[in-house]
BAZA-412422 format. One record per atom (N, C-alpha, C): x, y, z. Coordinates in steps of 0.001 Angstrom, whole numbers, padded with zeros to 6 digits, always signed. Each point is the difference from the previous one (the first is absolute). Layout:
<sites>
XYZ ...
</sites>
This chain:
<sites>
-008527-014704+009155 -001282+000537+000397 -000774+000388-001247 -001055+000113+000356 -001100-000015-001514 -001286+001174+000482 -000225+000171-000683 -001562+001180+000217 -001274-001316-000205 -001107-000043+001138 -000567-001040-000411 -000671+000719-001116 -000278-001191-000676 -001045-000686-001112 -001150+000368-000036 -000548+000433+000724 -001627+000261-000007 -000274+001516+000196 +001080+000670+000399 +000109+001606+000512 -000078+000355-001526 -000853+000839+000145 -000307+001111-001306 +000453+001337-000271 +000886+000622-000685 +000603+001472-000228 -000470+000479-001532 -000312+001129+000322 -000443+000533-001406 +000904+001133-000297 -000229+000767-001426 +000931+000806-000375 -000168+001294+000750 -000579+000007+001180 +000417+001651+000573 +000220-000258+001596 +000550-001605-000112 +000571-000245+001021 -000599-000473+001270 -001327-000406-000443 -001160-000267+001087 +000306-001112+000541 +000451-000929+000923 +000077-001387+000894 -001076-000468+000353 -000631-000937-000252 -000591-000959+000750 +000299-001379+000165 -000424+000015+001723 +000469-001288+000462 -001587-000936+000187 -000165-001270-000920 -001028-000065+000294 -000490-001214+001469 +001349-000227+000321 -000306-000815+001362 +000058+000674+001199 +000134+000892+000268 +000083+001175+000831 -001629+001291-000273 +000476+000259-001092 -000785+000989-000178 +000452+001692-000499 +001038-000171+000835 +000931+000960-000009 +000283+000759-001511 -000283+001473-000398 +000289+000391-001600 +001478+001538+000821 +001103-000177-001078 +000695+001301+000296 +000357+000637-001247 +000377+001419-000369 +001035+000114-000737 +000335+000060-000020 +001524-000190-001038 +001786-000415-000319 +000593+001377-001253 +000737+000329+000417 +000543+001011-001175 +000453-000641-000961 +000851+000790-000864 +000497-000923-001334 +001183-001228+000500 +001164+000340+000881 +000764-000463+000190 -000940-001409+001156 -000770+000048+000562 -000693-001241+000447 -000451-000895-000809 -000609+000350-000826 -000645-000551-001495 +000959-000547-000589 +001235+000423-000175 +000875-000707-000792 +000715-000990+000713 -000034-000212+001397 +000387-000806+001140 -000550-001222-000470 -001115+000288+000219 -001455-000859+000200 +000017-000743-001595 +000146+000597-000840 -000073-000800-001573 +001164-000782+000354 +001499+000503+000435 +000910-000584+000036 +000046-001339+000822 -000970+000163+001260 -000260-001520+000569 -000922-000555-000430 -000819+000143-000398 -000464-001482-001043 +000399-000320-001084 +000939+000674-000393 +001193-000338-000988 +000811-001749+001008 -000039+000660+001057 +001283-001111+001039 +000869+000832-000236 +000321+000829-000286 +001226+001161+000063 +000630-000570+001298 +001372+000380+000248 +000363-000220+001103 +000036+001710+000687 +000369-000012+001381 -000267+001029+000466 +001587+001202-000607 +000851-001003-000242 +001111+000705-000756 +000166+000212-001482 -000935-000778-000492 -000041+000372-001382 -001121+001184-000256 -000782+000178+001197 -001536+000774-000609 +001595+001651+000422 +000505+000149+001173 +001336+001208+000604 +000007+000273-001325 +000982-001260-000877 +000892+000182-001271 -001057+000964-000738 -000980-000894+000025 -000944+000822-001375 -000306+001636+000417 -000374+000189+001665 -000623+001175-000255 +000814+001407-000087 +001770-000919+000438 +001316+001134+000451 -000113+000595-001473 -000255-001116-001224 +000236+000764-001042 -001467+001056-000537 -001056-000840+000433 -001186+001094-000623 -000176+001542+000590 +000574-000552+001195 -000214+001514+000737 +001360+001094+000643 -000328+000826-000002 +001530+000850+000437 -000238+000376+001556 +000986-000934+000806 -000207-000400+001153 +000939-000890+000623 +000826+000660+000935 +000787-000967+000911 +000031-001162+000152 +000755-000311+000043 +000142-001475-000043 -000877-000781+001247 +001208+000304+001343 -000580+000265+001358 -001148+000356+000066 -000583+000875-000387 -001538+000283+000460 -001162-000797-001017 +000118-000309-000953 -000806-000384-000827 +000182-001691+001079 +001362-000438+000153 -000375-001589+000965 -000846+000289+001181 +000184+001173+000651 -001039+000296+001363 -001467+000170-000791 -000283+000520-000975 -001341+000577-000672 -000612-001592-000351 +000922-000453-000570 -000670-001709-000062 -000378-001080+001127 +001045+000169+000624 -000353-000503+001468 -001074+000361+001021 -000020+001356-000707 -001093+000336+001195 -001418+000017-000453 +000066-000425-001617 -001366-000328-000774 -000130-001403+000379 +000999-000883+000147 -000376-001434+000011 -000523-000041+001742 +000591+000857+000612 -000852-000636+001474 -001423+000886-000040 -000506+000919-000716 -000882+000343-000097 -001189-001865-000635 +000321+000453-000783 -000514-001451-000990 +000073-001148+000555 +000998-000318+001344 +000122-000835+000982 -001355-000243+001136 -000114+001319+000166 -001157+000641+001120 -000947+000234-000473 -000401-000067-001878 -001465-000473-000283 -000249-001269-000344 +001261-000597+000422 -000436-001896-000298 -000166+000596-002210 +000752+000467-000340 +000512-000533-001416 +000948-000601-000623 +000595+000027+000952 +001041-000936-000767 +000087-001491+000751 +000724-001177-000743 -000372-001128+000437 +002007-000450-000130 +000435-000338+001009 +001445-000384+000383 +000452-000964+000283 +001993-000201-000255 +000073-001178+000368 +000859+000243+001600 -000086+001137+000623 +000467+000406+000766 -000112+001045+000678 +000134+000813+000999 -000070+001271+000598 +001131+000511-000568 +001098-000066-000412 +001111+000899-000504 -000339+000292-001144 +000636+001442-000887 -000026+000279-001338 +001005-000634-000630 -000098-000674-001137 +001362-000557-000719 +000871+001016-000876 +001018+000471-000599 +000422+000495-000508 +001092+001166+000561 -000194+000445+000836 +000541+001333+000719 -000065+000286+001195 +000852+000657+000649 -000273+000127+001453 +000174+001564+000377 -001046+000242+000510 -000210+001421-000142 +000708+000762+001317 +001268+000857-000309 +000702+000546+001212 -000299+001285+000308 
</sites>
């Protein structure tokens, strides 16, 4: 999954979607999501990266991601090769 291409984020976290219309803001840990998918990060490598930047459960930081990507799902930003998340399965 990828953050589309044309969606605009600035440094205090502002979203815009410009095929929608739709603008939100993202805290730090969204922002670093969001850089991490247009990287192509995978959804288990962006876990890896943030288990270490931040001091934070393991378990909850996979629910905190998951529940940013169906956010980002439900503004039509991200662009997929599937409805499932790859990397982890969140229990």
């Amino acid at each position: 999954m990828r953050f589309i291409k044309d969606a605009a984020i600035n440094e205090n976290g502002l979203v815009f979607n410009p095929f929608t219309g739709d603008s939100f803001i993202v805290n730090d840990m969204g922002k670093t999501i969001i850089d991490y998918l247009k990287k192509n990060s995978s959804v288990e490598e962006i876990r890896d990266k943030l288990f270490e930047q931040y001091d934070v459960e393991l378990r909850v930081l996979e629910h905190d991601i998951y529940d940013f990507l169906e956010k980002l799902k439900t503004y039509h930003l991200l662009e997929q090769e599937n409805d499932k998340h790859k990397g982890f399965e969140i229990v």
